[in-house]
C-alpha positions in Angstrom: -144.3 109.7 -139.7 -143.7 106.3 -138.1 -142.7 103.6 -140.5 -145.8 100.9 -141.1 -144.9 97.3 -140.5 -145.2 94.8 -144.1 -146.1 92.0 -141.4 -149.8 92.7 -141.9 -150.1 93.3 -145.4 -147.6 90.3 -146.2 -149.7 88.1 -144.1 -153.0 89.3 -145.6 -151.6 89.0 -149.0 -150.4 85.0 -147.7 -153.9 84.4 -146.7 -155.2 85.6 -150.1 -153.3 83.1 -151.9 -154.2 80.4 -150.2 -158.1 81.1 -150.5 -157.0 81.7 -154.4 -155.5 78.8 -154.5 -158.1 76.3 -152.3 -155.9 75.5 -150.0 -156.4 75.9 -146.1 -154.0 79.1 -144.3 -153.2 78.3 -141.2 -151.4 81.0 -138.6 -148.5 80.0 -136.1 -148.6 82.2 -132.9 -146.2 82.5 -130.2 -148.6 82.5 -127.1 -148.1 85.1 -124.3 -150.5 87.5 -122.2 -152.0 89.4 -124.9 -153.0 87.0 -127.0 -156.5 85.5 -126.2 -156.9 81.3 -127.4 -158.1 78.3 -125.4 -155.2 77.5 -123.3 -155.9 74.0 -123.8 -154.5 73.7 -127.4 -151.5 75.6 -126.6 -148.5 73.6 -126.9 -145.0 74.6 -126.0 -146.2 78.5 -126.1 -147.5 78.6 -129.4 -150.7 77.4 -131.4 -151.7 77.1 -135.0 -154.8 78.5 -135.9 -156.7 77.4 -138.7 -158.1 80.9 -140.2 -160.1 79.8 -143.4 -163.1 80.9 -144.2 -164.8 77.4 -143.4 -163.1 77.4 -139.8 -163.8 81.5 -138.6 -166.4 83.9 -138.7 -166.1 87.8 -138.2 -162.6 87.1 -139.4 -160.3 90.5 -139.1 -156.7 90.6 -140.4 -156.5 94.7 -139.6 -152.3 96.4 -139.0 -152.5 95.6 -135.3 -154.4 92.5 -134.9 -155.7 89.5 -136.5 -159.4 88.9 -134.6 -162.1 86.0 -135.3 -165.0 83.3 -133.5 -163.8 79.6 -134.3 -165.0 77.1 -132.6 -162.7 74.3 -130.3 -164.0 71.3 -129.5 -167.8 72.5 -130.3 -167.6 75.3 -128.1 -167.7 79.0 -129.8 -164.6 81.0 -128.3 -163.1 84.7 -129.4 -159.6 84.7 -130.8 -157.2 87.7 -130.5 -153.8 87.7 -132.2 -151.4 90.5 -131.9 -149.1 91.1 -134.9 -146.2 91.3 -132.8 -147.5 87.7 -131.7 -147.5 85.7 -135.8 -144.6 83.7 -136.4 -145.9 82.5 -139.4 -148.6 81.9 -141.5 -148.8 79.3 -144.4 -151.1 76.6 -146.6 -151.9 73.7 -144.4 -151.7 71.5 -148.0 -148.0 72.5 -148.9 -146.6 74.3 -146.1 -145.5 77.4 -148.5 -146.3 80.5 -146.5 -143.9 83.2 -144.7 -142.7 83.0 -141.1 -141.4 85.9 -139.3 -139.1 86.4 -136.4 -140.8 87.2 -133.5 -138.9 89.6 -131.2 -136.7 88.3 -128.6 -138.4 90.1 -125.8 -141.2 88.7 -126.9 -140.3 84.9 -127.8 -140.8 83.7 -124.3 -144.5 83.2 -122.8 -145.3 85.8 -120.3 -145.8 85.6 -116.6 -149.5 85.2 -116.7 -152.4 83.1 -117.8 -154.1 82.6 -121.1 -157.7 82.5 -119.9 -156.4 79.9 -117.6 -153.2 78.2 -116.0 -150.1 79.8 -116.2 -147.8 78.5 -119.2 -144.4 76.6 -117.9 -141.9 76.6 -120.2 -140.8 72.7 -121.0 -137.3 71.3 -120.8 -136.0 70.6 -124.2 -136.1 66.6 -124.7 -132.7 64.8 -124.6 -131.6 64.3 -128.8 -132.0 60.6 -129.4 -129.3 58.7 -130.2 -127.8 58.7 -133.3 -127.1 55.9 -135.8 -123.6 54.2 -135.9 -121.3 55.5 -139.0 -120.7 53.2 -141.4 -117.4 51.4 -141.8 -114.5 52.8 -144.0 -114.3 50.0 -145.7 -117.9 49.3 -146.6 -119.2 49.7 -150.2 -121.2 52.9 -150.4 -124.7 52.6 -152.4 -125.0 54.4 -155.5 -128.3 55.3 -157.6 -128.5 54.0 -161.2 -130.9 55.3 -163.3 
């Protein structure tokens, strides 16, 4: 018998708490050809989802999938999530939650379109500069309760 994945019940057991606990769960997903989400909110490959109850309706967090209707920008639109395709899912309040490593094959966006433009991946931004280092010499500050 093939081994079942804990992704789906940890993430189902996630949103529970939040709901438990009133706060708003949110899902991270690594965009690529099988997932279906307006291409206009996807940002660097991925998306967060807001999957509350207030937010979705028809919500279904089954082993394969997680499947809802939310509406972006007014306009009613069918979400579908692949498993494989969570990289987390957490409270939007506290950001406790779980993330989960997606699978290298699958961590860059694929070749084709999201119900729309194909997805280029962005050159990572030069690091700013960083601050000067303070002088040997210079008194360090010390907290004093």
């Amino acid at each position: 018998m093939a081994e079942v994945s804990t992704k789906p019940y940890l993430i189902r057991a996630i949103y529970d708490w939040c709901n438990d606990s009133g706060f708003t769960p949110y899902v991270a997903v690594a965009v690529d050809e099988s997932v279906r989400v307006p291409v206009d909110f996807v940002k660097n490959g991925e998306i967060v989802l807001n999957v509350s109850a207030l937010a979705t309706s028809r919500l279904l967090i089954d082993n394969d999938s997680i499947s809802f209707q939310a509406r972006f920008a007014g306009v009613p639109r069918d979400v579908y999530v692949p498993m494989g395709r969570v990289i987390a899912v957490y409270a939007r309040e506290n950001g406790q939650g779980m993330a989960f490593e997606v699978p290298r094959a699958m961590s860059q966006p694929g070749p084709r379109a999201v119900e729309g433009p194909v997805i280029e991946p962005q050159p990572p931004a030069p690091e700013p500069p960083q601050p000067p280092k303070p002088a040997a010499d210079r008194p360090r500050l010390t907290r004093v309760k």
